[in-house]
C-alpha positions as CSV (number, residue, x, y, z in Angstrom):
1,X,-11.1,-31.3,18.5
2,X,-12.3,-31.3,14.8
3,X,-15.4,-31.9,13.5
4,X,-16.6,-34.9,11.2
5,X,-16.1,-34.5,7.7
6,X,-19.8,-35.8,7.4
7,X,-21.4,-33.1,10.0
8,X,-19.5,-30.6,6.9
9,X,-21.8,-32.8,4.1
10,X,-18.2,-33.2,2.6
11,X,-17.2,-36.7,1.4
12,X,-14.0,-38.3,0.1
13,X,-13.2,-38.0,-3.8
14,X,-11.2,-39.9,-6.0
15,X,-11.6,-37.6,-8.8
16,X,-7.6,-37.0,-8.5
17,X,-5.8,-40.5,-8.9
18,X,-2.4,-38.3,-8.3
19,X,-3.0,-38.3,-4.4
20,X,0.4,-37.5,-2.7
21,X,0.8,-40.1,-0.3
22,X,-0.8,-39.2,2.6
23,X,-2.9,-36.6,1.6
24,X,-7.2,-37.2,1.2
25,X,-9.3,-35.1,-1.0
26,X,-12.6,-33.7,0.5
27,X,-15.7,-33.0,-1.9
28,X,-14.9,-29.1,-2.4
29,X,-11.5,-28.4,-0.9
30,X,-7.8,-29.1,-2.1
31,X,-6.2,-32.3,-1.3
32,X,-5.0,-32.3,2.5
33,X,-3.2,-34.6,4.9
34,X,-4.8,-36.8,6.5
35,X,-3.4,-35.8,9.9
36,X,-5.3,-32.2,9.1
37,X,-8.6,-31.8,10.4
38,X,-12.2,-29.5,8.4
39,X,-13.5,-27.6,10.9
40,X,-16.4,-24.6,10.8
41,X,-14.8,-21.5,12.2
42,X,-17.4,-21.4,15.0
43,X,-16.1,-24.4,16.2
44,X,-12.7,-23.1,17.1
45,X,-13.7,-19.5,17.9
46,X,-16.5,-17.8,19.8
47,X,-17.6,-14.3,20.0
48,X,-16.8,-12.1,23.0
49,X,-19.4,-11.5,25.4
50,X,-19.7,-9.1,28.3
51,X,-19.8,-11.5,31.9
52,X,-22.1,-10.2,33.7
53,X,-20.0,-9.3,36.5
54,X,-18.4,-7.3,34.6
55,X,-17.6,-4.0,36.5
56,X,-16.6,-1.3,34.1
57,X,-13.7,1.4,34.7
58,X,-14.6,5.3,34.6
59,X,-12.7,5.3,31.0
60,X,-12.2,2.2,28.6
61,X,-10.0,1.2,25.2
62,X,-11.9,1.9,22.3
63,X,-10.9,0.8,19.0
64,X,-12.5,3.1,16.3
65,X,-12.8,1.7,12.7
66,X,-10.5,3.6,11.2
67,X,-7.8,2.6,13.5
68,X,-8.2,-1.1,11.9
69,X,-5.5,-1.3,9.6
70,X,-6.3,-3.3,5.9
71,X,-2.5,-3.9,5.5
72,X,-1.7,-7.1,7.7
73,X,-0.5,-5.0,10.7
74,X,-1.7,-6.7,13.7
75,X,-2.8,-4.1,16.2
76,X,-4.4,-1.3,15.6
77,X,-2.8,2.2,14.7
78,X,-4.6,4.0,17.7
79,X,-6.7,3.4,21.1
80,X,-9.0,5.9,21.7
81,X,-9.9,5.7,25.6
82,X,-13.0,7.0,26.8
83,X,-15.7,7.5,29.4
84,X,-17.7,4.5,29.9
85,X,-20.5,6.7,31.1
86,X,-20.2,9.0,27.5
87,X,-19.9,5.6,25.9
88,X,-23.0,5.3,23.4
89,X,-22.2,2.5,21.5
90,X,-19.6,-0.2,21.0
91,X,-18.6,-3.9,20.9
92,X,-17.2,-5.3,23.6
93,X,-13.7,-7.3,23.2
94,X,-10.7,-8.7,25.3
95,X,-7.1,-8.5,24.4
96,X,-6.8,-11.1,22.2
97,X,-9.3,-10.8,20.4
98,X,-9.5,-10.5,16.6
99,X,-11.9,-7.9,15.5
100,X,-13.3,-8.4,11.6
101,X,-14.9,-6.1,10.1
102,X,-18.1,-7.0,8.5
103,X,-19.3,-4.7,7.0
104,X,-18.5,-3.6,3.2
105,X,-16.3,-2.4,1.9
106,X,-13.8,-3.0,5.1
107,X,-14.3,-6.9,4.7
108,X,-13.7,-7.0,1.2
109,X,-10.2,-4.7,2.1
110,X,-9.1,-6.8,4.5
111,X,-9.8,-5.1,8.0
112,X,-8.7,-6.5,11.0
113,X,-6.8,-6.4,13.7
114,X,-6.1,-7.9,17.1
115,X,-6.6,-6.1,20.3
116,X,-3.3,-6.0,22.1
117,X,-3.3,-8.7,25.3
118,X,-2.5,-5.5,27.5
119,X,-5.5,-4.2,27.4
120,X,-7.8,-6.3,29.4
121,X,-11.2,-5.2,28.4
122,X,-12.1,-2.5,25.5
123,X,-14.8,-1.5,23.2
124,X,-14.5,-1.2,19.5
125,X,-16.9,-0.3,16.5
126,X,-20.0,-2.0,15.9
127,X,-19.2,-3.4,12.5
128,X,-16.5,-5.7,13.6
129,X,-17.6,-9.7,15.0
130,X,-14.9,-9.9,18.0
131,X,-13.3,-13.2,17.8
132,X,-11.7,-15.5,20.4
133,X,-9.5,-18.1,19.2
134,X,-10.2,-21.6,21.5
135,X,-7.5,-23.8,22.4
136,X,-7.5,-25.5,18.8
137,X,-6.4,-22.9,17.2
138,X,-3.1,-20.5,17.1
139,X,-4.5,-17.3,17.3
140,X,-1.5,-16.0,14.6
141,X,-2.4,-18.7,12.5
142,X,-6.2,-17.6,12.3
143,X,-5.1,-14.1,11.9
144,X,-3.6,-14.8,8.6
145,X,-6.1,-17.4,7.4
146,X,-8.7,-14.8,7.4
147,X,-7.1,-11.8,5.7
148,X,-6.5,-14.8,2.3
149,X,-8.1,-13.2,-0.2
150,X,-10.0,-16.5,-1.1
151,X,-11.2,-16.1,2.3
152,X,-12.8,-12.6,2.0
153,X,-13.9,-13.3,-1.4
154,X,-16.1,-16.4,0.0
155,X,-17.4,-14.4,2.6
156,X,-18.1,-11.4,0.8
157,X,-20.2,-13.3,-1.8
158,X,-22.4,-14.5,1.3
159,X,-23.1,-10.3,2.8
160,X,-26.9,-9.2,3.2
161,X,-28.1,-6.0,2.8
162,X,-28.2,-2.9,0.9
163,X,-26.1,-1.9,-2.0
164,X,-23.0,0.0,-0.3
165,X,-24.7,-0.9,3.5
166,X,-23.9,-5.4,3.1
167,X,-22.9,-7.0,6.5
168,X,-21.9,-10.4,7.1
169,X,-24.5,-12.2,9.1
170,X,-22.8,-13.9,12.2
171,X,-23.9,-17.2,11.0
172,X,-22.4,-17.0,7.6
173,X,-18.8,-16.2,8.9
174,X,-19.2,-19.4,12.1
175,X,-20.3,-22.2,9.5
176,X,-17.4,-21.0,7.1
177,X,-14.7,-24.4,6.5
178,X,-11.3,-24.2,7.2
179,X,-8.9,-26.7,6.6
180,X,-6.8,-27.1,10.6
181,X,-3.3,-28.8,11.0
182,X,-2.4,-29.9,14.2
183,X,-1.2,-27.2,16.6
184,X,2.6,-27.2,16.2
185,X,2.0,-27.2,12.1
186,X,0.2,-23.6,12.7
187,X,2.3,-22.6,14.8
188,X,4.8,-22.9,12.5
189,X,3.5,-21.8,9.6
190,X,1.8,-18.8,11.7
191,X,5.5,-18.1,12.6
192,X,6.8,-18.2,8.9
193,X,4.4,-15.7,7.8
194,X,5.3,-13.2,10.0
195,X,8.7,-13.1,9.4
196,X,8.1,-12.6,6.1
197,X,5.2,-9.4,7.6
198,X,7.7,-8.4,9.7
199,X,10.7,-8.1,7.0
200,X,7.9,-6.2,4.8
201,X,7.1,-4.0,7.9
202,X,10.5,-3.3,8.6
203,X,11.5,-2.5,4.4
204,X,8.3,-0.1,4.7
205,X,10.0,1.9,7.6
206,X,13.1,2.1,5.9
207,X,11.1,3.3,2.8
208,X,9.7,5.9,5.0
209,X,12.5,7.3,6.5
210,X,14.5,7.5,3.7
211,X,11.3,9.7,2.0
212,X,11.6,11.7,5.2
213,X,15.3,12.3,4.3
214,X,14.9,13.0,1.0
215,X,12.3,15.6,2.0
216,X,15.1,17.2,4.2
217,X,17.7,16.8,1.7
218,X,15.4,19.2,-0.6
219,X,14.4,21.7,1.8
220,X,18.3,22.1,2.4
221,X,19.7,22.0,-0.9
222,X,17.0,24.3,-2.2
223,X,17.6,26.6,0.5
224,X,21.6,26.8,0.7
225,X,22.8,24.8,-1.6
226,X,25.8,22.4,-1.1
227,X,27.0,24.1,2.1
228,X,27.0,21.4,5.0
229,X,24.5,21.9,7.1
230,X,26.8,22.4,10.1
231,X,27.9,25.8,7.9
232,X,24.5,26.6,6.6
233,X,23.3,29.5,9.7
234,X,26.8,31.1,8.2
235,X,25.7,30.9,4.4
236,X,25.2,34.3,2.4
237,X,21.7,34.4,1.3
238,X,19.5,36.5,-0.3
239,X,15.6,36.9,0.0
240,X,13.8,36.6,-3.7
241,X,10.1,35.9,-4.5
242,X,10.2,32.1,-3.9
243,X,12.1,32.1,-0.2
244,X,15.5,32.9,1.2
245,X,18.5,31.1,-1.6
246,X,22.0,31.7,-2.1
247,X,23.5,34.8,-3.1
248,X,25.3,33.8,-6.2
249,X,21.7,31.6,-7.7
250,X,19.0,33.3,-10.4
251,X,15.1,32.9,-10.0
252,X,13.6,31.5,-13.7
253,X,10.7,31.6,-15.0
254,X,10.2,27.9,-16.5
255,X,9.6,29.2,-19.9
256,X,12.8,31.4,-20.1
257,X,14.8,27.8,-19.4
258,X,12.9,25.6,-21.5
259,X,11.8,24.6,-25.2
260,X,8.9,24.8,-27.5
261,X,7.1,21.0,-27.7
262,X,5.5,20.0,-30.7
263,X,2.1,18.1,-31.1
264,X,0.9,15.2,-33.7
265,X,-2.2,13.6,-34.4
266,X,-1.5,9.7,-34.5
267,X,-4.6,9.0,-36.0
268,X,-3.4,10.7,-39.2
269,X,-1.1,7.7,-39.7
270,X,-3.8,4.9,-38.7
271,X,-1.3,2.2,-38.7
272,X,1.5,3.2,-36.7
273,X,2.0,2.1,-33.5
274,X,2.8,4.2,-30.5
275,X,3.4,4.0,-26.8
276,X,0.8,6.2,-25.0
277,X,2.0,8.0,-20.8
278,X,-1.4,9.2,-19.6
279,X,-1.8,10.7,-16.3
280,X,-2.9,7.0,-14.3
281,X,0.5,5.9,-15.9
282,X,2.5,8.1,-13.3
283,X,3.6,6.8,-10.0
284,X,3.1,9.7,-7.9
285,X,5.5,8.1,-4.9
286,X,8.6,7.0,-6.7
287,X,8.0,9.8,-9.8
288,X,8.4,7.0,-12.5
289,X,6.4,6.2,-15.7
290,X,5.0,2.7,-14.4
291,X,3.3,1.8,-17.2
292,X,1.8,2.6,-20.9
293,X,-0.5,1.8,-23.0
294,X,0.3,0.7,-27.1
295,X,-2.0,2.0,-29.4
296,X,-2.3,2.3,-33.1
297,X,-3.3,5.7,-35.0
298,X,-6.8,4.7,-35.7
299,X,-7.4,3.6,-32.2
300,X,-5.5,6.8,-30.6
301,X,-7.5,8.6,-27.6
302,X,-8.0,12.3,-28.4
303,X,-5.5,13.6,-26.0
304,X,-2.7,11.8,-27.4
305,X,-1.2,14.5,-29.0
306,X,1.9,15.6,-27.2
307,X,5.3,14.4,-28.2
308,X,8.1,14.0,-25.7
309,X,11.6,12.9,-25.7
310,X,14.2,11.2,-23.2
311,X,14.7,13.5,-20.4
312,X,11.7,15.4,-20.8
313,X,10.0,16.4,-17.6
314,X,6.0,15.6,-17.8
315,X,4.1,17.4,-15.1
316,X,0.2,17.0,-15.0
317,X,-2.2,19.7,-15.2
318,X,-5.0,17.9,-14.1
319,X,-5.3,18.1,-10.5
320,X,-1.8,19.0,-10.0
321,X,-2.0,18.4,-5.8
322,X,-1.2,15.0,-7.3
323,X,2.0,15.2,-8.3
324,X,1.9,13.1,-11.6
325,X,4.8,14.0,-12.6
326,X,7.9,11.9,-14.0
327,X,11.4,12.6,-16.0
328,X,11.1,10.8,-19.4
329,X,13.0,7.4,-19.8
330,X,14.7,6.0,-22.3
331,X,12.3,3.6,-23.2
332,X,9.6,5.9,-24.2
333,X,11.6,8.5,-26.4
334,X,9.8,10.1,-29.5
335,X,6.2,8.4,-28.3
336,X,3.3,10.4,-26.8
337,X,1.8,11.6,-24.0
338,X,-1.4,12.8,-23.2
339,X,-2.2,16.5,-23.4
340,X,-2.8,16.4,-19.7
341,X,0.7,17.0,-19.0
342,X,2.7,19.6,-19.7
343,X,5.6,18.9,-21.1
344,X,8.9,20.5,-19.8
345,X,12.3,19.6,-21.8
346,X,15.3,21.6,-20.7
347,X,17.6,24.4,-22.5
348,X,20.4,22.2,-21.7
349,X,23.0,25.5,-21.5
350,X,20.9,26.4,-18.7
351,X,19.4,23.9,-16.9
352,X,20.2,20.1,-16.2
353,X,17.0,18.0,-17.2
354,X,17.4,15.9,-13.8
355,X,17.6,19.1,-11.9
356,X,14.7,20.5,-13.6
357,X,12.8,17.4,-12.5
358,X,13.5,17.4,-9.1
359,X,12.7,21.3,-8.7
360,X,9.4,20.9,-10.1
361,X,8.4,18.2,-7.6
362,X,9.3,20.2,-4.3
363,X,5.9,21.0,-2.3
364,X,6.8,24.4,-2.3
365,X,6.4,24.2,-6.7
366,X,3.6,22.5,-6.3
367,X,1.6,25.0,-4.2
368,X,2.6,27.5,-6.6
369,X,1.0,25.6,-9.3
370,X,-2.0,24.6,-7.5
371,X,-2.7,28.0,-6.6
372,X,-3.4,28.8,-10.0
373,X,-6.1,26.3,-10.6
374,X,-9.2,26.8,-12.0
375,X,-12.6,24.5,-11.5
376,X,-14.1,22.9,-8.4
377,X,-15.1,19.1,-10.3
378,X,-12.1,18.5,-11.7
379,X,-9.4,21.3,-10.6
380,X,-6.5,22.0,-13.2
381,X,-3.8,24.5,-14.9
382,X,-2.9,25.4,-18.3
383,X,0.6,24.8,-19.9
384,X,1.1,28.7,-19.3
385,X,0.2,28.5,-15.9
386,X,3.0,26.1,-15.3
387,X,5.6,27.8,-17.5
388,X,5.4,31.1,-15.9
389,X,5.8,29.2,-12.4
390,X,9.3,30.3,-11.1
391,X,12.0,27.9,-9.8
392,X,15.9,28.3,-8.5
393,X,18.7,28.0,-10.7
394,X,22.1,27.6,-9.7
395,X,25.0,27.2,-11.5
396,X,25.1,24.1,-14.0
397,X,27.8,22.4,-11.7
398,X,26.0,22.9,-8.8
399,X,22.5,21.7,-10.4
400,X,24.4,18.8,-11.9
401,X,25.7,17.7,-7.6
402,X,22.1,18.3,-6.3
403,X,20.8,16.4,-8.8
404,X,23.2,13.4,-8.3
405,X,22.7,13.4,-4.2
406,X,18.9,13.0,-5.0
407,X,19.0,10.4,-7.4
408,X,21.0,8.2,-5.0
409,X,18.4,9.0,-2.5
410,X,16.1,7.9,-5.0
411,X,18.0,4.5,-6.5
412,X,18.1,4.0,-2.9
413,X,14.3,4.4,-2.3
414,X,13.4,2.2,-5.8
415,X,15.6,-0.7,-4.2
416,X,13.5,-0.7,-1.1
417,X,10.2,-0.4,-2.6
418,X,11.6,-3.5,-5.0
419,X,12.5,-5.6,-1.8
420,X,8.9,-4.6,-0.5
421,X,7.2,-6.1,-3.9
422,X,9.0,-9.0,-3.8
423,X,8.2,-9.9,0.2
424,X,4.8,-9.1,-0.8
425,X,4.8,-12.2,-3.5
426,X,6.5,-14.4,-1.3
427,X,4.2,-14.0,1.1
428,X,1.0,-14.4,-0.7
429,X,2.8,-17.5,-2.9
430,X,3.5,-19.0,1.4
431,X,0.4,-17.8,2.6
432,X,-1.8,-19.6,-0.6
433,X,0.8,-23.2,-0.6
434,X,1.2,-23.3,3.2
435,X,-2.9,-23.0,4.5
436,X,-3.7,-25.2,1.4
437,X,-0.7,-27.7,1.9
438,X,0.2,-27.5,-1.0
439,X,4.1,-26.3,0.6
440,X,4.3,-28.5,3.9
441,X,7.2,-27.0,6.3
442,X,10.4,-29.4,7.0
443,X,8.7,-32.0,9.9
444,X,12.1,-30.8,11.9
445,X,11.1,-27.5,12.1
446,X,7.5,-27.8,12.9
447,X,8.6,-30.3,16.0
448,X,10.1,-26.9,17.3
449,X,7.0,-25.4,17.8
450,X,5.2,-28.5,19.8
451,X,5.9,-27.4,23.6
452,X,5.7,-23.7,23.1
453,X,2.8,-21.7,24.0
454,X,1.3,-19.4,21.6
455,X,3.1,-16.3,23.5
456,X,6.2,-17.5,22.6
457,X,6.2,-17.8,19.0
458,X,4.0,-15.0,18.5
């Protein structure tokens, strides 16, 4: 069933005279095919209601808020199940069921998830509308229609209320347009996207995992060394003031293993240009400069003043439990960085810069460092507070192998987070040119999709 394009108050326009063939424009939307239908969400959805011979279990799903994920995961992270006598309040759903949240900011970011078809009846938080997809419509298909982020941005421009307390009235969200293609056609562009989720889903796990490694990788190289692990209960160590370490390796202070910095004022030399690292310029995940700012002298902020070179290590002062912290690249020798960062650079007869860098972002450094801190508003160290912080040093051949096991770790981890970006792309370029037709899927493969039931492409 869809609706008449004249119950919508939408008439044909022949503003564009390009009109693929088969495709109509409505007053208001993209051009569409003609065998795709304008319906208002209510018309293909309904909310949940309780029957009233419903007989509720001593304990029930519940589906808190902040189990509703914001990411495109579709079920949520956790059931809570509880007493149905203890149960104060709650909206009732069905597996099935697509909860969306309503109220601000949790539309705006995208909240919403379905309730798994296992659980037969649950409650969930009050400021989620629970959704039932009718026949018309593929629930998978609806599912990724409303996360679009033209979607959420209609809606949210239509939310009542108080600053900070909007909702969307139930109303608003049932008389919202969508553009419908015939059953297979979702189906197969519902299936589309989530291979595409699922590949980012799955480059996310390996992501994780291969953190989780890297974070064993530290605690055992810090710890023993390059002994196998296998061999490590039989390693000779030696208790010092920063944990058990090998026999044969010193404890530094940082500022007995690295160099004096200099300072500059760029606004001395108003028209020189300069790239500028502040502390928002630091990915705190990967530990890379993503970005930086080109400024002249005259326009310089005030804590531009810190020079740095390649292979410097810059490690923030300003609420250091962040971990801003980054070895310097190439591409930003002799420019600047703000005086929020200390900046480490390596007596090279010592210490390797890339080992230096990965010792000063263990947690067990950056506890040290944090408990030196000073201020409640906006927490942070001095330079000196950092310098005197104590690290292990091995030998430089050994330094120079840990450093090199981690960075392949690393190149590893950039690769994946790459592959994550770019599946991210596609799928917002497929999710935009597929629900607007703009990108129609090969007839061939949407025929696959005509007989099966929603189950089985889901």
């Amino acid at each position: 069933m869809t609706l008449g394009t004249d119950k919508l108050k939408f008439k044909e326009s022949n503003a564009d005279t390009h009109m693929p063939d088969g495709y109509h424009q409505l007053s208001g939307l993209v051009p569409l095919p003609k065998e795709w239908g304008v319906v208002r969400l209510g018309e293909v959805v309904s909310i949940t209601r309780k029957s009233r011979s419903f007989q509720p279990p001593k304990k029930i799903a519940f589906i808190p808020m902040d189990a509703i994920p914001d990411d495109g995961s579709f079920y949520p992270s956790k059931v809570v199940w509880k007493s149905t006598e203890g149960l104060s309040s709650g909206v009732y759903c069905e597996g099935g069921d697509i909860l969306f949240a309503k109220i601000t900011p949790s539309l705006e970011n995208g909240k919403q998830c379905l309730v798994p078809k296992a659980i037969r009846h649950a409650y969930a938080t009050t400021e989620v509308y629970p959704l039932k997809p009718g026949e018309q419509v593929d629930t998978f298909f609806l599912f990724q229609l409303l996360r679009a982020p033209w979607v959420r941005k209609y809606l949210a421009e239509k939310m009542e209320g108080s600053t900070g307390r909007q909702r969307l009235a139930k109303q608003a969200l049932m008389n919202y347009p969508i553009a419908l293609p015939p059953l297979p056609e979702q189906r197969a562009i519902a299936h589309v996207l989530r291979t595409v989720q699922e590949s980012k889903e799955a480059t996310e796990k390996a992501i994780s995992a291969l953190h989780e490694l890297k974070k064993s990788l530290m605690q055992h190289l810090f710890t023993y060394g390059l002994v196998p692990p296998k061999k490590a209960e039989h390693s000779l160590l030696k208790n010092t003031q920063i944990g058990r370490l090998p026999k044969h390796w010193q404890v530094v202070r940082l500022d007995d293993i690295t160099e004096k910095t200099t300072q500059l004022d760029p606004r001395k030399t108003p028209d020189g240009k300069f790239k500028y690292i502040d502390v928002s310029s630091i990915n705190n995940r990967l530990y890379r400069i993503k970005h930086f700012t080109v400024y002249h002298g005259h326009s310089a902020p005030s804590r531009a003043r810190k020079h740095i070179r390649e292979k410097d290590v810059i490690f923030a002062t300003v609420r250091p439990y962040l971990k801003r912290i980054a070895l310097v690249p190439r591409e930003v020798d002799g420019e600047i960085c703000s005086t929020a960062f200390c900046v480490l650079r390596a007596k090279r007869a010592q210490i390797m810069p890339e080992y230096l860098f990965y010792a000063v972002t263990r947690d067990e450094f950056i506890k040290a460092v944090v408990a030196r801190q000073r201020g409640s508003s906006y927490p942070a160290v001095t330079d000196k507070d950092v310098k005197q912080s104590l690290i292990p040093l091995p030998p430089l051949p050994e330094q120079r192998q840990i450093a090199e096991i981690l960075q392949a770790v690393d190149r590893k981890i950039e690769a994946e987070e790459n592959r994550k970006a770019a599946l991210e792309e596609l799928f917002k370029s497929l999710l935009r040119e597929l629900m607007t037709a703009k990108r129609r899927l090969p007839k061939e493969f949407i025929a696959q999709f005509a007989d099966k039931k929603p189950e089985e492409v889901s």
